[in-house]
PDB file of N, CA, C and O in Angstrom:
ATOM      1  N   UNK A   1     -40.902-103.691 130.338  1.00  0.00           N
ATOM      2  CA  UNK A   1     -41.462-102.817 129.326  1.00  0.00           C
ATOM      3  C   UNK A   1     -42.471-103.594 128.500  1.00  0.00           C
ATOM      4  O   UNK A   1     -42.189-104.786 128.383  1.00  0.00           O
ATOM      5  N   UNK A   2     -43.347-103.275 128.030  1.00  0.00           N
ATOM      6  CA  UNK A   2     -44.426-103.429 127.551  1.00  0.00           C
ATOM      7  C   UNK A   2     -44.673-102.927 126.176  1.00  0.00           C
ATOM      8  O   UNK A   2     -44.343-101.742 126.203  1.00  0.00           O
ATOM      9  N   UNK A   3     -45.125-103.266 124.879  1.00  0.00           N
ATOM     10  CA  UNK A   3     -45.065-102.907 123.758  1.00  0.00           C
ATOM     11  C   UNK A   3     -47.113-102.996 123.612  1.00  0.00           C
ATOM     12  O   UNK A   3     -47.858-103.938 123.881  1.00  0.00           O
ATOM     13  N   UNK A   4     -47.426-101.667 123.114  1.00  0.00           N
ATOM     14  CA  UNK A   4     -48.839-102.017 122.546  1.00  0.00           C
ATOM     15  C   UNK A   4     -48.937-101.768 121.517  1.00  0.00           C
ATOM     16  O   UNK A   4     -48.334-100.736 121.221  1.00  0.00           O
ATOM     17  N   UNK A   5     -49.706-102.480 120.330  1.00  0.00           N
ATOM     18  CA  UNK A   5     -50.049-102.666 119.272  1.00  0.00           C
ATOM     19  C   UNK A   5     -51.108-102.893 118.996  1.00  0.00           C
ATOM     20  O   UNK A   5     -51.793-103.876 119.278  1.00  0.00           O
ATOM     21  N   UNK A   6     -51.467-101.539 118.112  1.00  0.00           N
ATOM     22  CA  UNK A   6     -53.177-101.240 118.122  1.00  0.00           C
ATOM     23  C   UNK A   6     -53.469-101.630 116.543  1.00  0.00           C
ATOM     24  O   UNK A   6     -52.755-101.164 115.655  1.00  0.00           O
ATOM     25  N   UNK A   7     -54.609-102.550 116.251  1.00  0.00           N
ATOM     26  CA  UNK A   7     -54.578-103.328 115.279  1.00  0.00           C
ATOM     27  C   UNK A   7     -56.242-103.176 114.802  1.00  0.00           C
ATOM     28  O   UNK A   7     -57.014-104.128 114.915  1.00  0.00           O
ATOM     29  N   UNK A   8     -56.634-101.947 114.302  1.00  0.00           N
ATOM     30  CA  UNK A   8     -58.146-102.160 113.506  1.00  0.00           C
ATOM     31  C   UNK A   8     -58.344-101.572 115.187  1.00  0.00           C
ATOM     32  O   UNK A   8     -57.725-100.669 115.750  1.00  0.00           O
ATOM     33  N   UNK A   9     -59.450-102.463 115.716  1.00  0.00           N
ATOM     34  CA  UNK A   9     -60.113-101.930 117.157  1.00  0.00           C
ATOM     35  C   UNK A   9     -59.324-102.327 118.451  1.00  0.00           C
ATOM     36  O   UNK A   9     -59.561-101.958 119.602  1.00  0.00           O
ATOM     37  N   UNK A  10     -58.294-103.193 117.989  1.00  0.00           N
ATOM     38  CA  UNK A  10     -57.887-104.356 119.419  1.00  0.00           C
ATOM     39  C   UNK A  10     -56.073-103.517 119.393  1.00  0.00           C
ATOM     40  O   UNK A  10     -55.329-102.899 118.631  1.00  0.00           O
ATOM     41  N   UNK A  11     -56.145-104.199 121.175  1.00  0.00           N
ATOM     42  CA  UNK A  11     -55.089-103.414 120.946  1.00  0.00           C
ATOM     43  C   UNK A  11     -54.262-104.763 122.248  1.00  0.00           C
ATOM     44  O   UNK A  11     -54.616-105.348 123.272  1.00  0.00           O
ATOM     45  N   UNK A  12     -53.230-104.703 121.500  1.00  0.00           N
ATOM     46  CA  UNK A  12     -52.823-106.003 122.107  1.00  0.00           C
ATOM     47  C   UNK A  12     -51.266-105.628 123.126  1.00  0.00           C
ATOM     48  O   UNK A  12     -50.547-104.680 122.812  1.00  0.00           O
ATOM     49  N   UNK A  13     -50.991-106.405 124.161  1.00  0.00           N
ATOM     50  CA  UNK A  13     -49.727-105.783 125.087  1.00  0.00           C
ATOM     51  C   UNK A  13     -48.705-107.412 124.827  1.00  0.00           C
ATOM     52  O   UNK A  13     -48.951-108.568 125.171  1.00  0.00           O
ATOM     53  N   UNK A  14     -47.361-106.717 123.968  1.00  0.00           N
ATOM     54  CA  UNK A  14     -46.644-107.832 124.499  1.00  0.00           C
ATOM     55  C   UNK A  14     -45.207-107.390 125.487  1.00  0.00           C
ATOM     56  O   UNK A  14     -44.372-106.487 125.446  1.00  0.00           O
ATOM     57  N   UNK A  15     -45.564-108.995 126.664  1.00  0.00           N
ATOM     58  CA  UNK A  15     -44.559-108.650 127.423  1.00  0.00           C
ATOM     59  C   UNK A  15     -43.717-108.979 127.620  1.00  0.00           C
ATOM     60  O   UNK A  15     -43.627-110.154 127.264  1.00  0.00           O
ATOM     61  N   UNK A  16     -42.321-108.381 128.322  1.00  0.00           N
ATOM     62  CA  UNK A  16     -41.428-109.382 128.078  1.00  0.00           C
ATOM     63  C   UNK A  16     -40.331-109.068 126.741  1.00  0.00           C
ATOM     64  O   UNK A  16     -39.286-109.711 126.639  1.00  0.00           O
ATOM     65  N   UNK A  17     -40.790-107.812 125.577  1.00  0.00           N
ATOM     66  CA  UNK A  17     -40.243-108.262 124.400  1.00  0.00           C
ATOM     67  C   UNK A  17     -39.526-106.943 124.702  1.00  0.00           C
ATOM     68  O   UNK A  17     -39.461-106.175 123.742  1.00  0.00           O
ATOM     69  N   UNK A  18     -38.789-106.393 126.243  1.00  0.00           N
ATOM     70  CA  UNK A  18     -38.296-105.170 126.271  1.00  0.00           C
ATOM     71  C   UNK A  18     -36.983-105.284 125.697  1.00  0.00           C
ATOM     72  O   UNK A  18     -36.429-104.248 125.329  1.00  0.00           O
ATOM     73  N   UNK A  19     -36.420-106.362 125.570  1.00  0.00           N
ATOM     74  CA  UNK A  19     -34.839-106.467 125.015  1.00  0.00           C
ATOM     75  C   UNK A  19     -34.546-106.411 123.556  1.00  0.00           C
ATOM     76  O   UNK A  19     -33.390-106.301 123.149  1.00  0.00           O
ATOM     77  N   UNK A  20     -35.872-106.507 122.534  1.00  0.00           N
ATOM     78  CA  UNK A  20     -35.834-106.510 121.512  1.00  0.00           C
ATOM     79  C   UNK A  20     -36.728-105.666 120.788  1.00  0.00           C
ATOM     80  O   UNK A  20     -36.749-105.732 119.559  1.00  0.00           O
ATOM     81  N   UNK A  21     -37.583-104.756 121.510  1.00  0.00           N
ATOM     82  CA  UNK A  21     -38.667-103.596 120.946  1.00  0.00           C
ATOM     83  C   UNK A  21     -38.311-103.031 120.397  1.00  0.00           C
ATOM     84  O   UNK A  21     -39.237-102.555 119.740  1.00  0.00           O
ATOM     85  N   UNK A  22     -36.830-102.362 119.916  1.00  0.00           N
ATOM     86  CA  UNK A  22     -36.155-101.482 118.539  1.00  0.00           C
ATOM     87  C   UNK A  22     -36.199-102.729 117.539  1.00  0.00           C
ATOM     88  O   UNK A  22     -36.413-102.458 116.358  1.00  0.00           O
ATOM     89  N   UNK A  23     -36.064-103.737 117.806  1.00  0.00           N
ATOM     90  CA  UNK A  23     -35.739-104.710 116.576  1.00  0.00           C
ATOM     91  C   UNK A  23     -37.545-104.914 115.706  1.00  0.00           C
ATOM     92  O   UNK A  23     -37.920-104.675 114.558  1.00  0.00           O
ATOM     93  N   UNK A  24     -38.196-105.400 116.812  1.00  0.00           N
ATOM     94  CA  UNK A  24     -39.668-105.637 116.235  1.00  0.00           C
ATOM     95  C   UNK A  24     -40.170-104.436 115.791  1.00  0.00           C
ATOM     96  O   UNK A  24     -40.953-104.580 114.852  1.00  0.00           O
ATOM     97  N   UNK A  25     -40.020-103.493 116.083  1.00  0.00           N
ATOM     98  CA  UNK A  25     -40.754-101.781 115.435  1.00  0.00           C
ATOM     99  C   UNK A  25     -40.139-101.726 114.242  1.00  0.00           C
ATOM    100  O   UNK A  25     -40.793-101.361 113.265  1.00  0.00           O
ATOM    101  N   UNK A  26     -39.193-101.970 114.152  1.00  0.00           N
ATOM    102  CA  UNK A  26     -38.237-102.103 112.872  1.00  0.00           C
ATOM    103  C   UNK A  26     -38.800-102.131 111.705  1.00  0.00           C
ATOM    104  O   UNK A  26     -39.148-101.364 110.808  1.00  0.00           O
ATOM    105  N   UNK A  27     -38.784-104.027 112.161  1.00  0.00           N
ATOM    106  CA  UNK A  27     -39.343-105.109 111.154  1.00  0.00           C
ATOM    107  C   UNK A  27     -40.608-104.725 110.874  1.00  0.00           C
ATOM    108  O   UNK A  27     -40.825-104.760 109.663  1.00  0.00           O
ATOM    109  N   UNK A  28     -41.867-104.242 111.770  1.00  0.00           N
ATOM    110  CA  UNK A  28     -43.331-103.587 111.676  1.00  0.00           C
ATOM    111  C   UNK A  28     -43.182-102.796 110.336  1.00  0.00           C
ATOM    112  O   UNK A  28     -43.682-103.052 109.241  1.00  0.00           O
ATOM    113  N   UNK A  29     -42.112-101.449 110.825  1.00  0.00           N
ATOM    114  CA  UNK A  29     -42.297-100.483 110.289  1.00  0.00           C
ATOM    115  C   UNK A  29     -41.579-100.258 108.667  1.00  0.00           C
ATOM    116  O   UNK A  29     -42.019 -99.615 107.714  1.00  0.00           O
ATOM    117  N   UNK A  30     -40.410-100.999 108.790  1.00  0.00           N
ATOM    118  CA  UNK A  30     -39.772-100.901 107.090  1.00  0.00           C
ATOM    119  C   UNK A  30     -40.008-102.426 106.458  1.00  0.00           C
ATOM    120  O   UNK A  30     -39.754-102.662 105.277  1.00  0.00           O
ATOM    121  N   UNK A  31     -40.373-103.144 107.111  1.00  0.00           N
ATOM    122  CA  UNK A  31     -40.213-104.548 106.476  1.00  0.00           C
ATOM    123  C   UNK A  31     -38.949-105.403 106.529  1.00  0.00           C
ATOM    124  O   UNK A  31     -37.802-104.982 106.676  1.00  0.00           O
ATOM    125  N   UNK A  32     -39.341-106.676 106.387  1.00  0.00           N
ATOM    126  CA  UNK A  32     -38.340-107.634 106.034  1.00  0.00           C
ATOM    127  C   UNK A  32     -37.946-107.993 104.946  1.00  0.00           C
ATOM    128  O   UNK A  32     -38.767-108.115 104.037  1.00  0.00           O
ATOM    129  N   UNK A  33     -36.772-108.226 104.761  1.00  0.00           N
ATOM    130  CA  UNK A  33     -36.367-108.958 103.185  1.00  0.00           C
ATOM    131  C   UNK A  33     -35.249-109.856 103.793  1.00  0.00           C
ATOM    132  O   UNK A  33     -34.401-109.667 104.665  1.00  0.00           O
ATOM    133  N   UNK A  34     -35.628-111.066 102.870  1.00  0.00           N
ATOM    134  CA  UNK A  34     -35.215-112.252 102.842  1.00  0.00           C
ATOM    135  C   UNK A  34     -33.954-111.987 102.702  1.00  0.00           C
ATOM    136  O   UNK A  34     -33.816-110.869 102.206  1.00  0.00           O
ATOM    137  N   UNK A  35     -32.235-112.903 103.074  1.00  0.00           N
ATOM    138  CA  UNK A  35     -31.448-112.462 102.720  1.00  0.00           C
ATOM    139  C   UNK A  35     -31.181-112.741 101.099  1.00  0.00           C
ATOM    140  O   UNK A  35     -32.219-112.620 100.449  1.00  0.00           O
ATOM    141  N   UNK A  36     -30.216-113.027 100.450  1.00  0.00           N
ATOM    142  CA  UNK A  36     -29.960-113.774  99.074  1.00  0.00           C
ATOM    143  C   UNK A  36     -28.817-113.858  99.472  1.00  0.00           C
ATOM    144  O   UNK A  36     -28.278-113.405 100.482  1.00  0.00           O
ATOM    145  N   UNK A  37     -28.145-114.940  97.986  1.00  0.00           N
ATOM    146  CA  UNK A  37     -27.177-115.300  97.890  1.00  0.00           C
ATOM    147  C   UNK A  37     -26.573-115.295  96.141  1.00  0.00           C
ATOM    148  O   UNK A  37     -26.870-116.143  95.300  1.00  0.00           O
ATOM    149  N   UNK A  38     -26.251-114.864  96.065  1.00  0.00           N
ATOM    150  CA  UNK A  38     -25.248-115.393  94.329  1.00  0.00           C
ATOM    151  C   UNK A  38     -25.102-116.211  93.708  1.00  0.00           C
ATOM    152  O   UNK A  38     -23.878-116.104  93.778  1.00  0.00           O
ATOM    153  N   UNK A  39     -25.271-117.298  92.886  1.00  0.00           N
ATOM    154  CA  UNK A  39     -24.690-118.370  92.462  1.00  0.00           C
ATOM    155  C   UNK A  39     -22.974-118.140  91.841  1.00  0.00           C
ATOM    156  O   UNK A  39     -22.462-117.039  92.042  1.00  0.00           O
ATOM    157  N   UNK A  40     -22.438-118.855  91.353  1.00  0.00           N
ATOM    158  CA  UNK A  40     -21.561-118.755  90.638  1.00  0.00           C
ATOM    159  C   UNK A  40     -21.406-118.096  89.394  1.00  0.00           C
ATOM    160  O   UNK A  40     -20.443-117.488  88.927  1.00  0.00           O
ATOM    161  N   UNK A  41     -23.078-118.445  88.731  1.00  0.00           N
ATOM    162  CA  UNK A  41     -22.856-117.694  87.605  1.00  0.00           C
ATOM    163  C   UNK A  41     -23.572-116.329  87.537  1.00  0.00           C
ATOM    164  O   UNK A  41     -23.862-115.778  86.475  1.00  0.00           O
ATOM    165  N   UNK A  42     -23.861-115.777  88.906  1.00  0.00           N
ATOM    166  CA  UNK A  42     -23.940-114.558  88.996  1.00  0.00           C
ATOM    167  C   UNK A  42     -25.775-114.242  88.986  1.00  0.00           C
ATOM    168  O   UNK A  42     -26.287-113.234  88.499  1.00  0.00           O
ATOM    169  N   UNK A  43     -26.512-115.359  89.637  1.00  0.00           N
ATOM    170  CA  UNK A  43     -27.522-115.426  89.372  1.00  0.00           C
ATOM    171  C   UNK A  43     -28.505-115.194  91.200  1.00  0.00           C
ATOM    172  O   UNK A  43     -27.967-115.872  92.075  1.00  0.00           O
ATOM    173  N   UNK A  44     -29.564-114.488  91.621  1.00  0.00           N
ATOM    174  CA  UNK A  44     -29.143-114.381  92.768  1.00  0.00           C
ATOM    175  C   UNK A  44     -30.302-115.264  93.172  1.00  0.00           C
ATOM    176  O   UNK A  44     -30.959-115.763  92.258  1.00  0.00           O
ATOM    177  N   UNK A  45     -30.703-115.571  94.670  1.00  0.00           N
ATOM    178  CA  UNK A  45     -31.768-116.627  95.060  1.00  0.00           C
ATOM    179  C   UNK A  45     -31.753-116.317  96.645  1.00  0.00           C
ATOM    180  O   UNK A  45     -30.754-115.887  97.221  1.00  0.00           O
ATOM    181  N   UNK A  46     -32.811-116.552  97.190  1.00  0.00           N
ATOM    182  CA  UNK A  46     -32.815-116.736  98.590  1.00  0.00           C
ATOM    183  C   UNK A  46     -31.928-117.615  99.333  1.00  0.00           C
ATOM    184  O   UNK A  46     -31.691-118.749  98.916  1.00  0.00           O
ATOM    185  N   UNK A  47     -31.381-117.127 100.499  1.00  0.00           N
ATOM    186  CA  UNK A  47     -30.592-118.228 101.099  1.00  0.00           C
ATOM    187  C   UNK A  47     -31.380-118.740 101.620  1.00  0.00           C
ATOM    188  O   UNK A  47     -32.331-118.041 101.969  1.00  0.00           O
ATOM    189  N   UNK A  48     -31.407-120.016 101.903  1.00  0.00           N
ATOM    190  CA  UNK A  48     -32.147-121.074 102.676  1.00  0.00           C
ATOM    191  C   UNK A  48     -31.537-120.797 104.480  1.00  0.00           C
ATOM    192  O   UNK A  48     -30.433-120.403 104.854  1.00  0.00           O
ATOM    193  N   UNK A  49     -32.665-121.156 105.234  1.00  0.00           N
ATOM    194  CA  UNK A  49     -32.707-120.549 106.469  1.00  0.00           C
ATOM    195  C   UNK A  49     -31.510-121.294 107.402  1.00  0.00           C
ATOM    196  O   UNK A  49     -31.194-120.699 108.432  1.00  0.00           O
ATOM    197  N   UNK A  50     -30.803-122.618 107.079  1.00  0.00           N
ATOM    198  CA  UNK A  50     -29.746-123.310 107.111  1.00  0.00           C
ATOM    199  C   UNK A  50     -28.537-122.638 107.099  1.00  0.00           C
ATOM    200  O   UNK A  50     -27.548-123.140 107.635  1.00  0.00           O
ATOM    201  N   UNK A  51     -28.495-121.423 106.482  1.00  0.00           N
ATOM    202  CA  UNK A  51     -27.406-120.734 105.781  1.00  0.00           C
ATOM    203  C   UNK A  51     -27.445-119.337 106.803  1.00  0.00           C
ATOM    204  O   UNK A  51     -26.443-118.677 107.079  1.00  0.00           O
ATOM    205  N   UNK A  52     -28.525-119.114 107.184  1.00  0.00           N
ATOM    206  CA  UNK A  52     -28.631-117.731 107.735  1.00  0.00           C
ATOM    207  C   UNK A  52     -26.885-117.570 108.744  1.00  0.00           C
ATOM    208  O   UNK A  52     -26.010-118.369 109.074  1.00  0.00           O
ATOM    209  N   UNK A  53     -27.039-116.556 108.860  1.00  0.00           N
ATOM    210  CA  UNK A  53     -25.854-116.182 109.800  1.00  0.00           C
ATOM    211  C   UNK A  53     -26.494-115.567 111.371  1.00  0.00           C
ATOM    212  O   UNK A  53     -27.719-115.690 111.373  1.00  0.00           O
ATOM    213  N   UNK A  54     -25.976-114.964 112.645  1.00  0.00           N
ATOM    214  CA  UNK A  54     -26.755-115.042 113.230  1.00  0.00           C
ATOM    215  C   UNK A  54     -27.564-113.382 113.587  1.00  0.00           C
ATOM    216  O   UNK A  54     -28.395-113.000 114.410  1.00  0.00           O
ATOM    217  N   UNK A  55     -26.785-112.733 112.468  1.00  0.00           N
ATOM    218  CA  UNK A  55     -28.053-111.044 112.770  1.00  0.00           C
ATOM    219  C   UNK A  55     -28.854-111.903 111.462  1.00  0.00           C
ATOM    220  O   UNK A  55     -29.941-111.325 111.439  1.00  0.00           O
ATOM    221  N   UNK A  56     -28.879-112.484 110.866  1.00  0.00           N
ATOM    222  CA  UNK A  56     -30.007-112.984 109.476  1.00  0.00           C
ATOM    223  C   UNK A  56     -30.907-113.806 110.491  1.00  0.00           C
ATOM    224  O   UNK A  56     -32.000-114.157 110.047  1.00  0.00           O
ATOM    225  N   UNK A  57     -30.742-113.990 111.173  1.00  0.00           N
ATOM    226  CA  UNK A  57     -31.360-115.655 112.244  1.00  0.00           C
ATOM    227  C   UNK A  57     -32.356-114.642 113.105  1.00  0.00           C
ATOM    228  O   UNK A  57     -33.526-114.910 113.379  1.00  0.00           O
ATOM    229  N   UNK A  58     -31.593-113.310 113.512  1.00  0.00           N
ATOM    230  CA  UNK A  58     -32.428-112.573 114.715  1.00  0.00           C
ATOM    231  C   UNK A  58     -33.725-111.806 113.935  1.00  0.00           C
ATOM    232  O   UNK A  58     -34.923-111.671 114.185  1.00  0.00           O
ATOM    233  N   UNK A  59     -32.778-111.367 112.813  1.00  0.00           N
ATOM    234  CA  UNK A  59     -34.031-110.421 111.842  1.00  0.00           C
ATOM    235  C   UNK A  59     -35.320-111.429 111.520  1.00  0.00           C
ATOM    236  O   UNK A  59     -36.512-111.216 111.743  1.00  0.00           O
ATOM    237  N   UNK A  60     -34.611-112.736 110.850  1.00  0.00           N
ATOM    238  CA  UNK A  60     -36.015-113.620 110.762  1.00  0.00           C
ATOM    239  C   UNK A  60     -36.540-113.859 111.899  1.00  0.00           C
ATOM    240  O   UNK A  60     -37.767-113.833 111.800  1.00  0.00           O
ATOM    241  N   UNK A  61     -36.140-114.111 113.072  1.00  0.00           N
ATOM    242  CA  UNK A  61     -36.986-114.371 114.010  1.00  0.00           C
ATOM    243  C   UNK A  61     -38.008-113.241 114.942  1.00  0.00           C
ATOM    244  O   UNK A  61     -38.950-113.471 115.701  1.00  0.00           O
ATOM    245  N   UNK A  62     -37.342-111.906 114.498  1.00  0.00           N
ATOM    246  CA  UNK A  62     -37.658-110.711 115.125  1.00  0.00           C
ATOM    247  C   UNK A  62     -39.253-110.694 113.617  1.00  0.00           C
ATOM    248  O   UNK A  62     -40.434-110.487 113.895  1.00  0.00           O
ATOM    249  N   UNK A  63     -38.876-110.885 112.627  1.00  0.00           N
ATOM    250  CA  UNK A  63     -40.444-110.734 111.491  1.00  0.00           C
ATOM    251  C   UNK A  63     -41.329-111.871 112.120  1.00  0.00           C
ATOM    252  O   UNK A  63     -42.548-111.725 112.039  1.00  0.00           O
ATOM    253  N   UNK A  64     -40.936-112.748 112.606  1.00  0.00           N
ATOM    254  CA  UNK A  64     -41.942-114.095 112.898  1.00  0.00           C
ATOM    255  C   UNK A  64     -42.682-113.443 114.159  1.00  0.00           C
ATOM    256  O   UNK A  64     -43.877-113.149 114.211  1.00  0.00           O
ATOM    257  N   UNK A  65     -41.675-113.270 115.218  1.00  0.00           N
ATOM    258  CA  UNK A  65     -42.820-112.584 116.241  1.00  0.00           C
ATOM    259  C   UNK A  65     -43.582-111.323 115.876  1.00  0.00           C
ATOM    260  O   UNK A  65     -44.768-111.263 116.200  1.00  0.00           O
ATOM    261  N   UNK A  66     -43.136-110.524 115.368  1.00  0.00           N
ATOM    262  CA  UNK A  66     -44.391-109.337 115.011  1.00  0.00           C
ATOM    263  C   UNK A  66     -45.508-110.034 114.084  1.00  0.00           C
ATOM    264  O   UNK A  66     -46.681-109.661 114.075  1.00  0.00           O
ATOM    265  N   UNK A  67     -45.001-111.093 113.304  1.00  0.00           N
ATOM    266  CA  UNK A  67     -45.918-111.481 112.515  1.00  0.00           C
ATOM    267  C   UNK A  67     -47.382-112.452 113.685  1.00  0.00           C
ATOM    268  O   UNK A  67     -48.551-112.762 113.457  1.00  0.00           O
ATOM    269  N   UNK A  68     -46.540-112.605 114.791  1.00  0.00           N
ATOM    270  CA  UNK A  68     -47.468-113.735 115.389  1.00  0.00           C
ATOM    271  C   UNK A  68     -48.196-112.642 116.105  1.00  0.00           C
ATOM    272  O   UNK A  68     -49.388-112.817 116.359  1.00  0.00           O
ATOM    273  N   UNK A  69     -47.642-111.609 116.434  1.00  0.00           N
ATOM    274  CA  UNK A  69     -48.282-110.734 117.459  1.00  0.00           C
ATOM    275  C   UNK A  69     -49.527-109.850 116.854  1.00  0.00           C
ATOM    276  O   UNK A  69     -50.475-109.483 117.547  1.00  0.00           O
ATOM    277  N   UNK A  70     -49.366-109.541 115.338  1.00  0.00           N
ATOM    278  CA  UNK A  70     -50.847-109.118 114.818  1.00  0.00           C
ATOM    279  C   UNK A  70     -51.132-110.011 114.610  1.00  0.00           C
ATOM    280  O   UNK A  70     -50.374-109.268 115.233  1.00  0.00           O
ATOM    281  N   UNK A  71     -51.611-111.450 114.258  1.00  0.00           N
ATOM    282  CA  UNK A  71     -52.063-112.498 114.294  1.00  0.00           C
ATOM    283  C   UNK A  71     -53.104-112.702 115.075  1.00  0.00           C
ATOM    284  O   UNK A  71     -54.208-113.008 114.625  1.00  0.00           O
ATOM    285  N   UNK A  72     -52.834-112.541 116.406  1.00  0.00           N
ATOM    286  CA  UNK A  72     -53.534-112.645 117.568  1.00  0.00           C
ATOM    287  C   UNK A  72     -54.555-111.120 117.339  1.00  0.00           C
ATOM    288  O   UNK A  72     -55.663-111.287 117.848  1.00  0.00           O
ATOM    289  N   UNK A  73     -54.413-109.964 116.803  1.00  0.00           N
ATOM    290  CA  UNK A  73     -54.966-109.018 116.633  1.00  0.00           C
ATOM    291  C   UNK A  73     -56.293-109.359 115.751  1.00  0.00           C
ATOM    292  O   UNK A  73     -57.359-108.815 116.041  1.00  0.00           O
ATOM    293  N   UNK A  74     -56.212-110.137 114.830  1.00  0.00           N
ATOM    294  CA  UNK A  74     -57.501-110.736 113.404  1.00  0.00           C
ATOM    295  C   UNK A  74     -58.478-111.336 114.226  1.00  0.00           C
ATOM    296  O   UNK A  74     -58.632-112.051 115.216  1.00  0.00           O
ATOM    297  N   UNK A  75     -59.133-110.628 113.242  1.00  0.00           N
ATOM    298  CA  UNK A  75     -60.740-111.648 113.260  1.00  0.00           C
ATOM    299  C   UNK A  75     -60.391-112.875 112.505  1.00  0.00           C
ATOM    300  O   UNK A  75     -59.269-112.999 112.015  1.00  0.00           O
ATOM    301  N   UNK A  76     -61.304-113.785 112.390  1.00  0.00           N
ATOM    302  CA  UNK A  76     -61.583-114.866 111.585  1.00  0.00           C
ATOM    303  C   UNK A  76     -61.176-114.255 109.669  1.00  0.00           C
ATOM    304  O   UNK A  76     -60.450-114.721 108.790  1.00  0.00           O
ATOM    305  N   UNK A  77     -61.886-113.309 109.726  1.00  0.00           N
ATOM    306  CA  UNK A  77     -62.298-113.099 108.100  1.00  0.00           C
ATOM    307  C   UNK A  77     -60.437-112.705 108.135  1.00  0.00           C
ATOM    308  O   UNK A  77     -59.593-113.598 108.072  1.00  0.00           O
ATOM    309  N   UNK A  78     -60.070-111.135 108.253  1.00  0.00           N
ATOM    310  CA  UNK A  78     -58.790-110.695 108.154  1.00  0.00           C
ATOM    311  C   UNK A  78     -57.387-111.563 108.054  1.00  0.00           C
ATOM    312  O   UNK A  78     -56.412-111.551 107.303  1.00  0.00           O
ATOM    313  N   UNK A  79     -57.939-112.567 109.584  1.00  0.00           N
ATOM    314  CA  UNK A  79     -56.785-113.732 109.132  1.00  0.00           C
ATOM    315  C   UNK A  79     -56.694-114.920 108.342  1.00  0.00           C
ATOM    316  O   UNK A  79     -55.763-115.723 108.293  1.00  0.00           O
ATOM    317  N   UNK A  80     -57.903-114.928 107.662  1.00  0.00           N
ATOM    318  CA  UNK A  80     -57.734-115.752 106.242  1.00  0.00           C
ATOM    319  C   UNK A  80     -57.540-115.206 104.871  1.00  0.00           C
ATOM    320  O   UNK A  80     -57.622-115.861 103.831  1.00  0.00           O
ATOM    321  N   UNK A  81     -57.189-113.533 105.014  1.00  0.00           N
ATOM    322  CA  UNK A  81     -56.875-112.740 104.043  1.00  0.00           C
ATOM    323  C   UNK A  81     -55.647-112.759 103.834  1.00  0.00           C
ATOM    324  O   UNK A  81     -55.121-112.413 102.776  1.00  0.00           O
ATOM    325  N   UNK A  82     -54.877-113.302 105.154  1.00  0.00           N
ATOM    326  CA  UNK A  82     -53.140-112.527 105.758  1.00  0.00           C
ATOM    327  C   UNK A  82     -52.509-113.556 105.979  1.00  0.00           C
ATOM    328  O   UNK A  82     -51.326-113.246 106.114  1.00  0.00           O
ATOM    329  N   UNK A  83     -52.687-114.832 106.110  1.00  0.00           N
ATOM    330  CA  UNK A  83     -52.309-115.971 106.496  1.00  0.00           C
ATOM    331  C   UNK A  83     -51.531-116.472 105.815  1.00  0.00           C
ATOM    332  O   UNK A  83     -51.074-117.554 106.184  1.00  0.00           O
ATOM    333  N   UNK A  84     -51.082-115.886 104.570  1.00  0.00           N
ATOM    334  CA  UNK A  84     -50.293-116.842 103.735  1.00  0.00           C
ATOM    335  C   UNK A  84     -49.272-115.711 103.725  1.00  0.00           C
ATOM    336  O   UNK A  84     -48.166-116.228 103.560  1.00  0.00           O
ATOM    337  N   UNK A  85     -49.165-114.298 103.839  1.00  0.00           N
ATOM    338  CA  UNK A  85     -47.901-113.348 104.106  1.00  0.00           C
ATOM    339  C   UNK A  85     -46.440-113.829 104.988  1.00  0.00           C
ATOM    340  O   UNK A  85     -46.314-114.246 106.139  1.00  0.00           O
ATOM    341  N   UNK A  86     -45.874-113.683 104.380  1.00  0.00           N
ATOM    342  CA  UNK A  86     -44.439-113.731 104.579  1.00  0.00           C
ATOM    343  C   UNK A  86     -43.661-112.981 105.150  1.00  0.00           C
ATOM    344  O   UNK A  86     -42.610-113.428 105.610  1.00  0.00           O
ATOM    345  N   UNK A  87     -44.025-111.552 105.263  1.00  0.00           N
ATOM    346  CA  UNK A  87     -43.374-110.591 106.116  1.00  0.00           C
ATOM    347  C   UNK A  87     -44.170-109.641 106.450  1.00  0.00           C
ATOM    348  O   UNK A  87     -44.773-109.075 105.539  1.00  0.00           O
ATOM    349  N   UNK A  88     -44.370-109.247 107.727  1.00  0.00           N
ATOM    350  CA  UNK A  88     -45.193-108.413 108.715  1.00  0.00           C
ATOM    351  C   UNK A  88     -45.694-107.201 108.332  1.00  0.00           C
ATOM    352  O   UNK A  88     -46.512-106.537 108.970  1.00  0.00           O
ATOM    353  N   UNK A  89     -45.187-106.916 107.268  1.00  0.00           N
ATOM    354  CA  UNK A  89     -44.957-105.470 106.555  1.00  0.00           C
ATOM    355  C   UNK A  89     -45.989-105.470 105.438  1.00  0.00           C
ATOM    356  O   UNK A  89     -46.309-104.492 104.762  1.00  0.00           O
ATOM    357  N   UNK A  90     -46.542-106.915 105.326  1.00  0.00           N
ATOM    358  CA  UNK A  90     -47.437-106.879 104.016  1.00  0.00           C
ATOM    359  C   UNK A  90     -48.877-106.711 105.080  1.00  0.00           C
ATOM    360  O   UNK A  90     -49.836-106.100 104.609  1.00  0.00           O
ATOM    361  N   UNK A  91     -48.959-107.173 106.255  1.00  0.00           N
ATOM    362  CA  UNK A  91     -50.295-107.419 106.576  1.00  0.00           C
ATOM    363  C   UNK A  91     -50.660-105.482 106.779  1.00  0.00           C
ATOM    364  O   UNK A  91     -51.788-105.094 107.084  1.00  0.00           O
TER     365      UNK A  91
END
């Protein structure tokens, strides 16, 4: 199975990603959020990626590839607009 992703004029095929194409449309379509964690005194913070568990491990890794896959979609100018985004959902 084959996933296309039409980006401005380009339209890009990834292959190979048939085992995980509900997960990446996902992440495209509602976004990612970081997990958190609590402190003790009730204060909350990102968990550090050390900590992830392993659906936290798939979700981050499922935002990294959509993120790489419009990547490849930019021009020069667009991907020095987007390059510093954090989750797929902002570009």
């Amino acid at each position: 199975m084959n996933i296309l992703i039409r980006c401005n004029t380009q339209i890009i095929i990834l292959k190979n990603y048939a085992n995980y194409a509900y997960e990446l449309w996902d992440i495209i379509k509602s976004g990612y959020t970081h997990p958190t964690k609590i402190s003790l005194d009730g204060e909350v913070y990102l968990k550090p990626i050390s900590e992830y568990d392993d659906k936290e491990k798939k979700r981050y890794d499922y935002n990294v590839k959509a993120m790489i896959a419009f990547f490849y979609t930019l021009n020069h100018v667009e991907f020095t607009r987007v390059k510093n985004y954090k989750i797929v959902f902002e570009i």
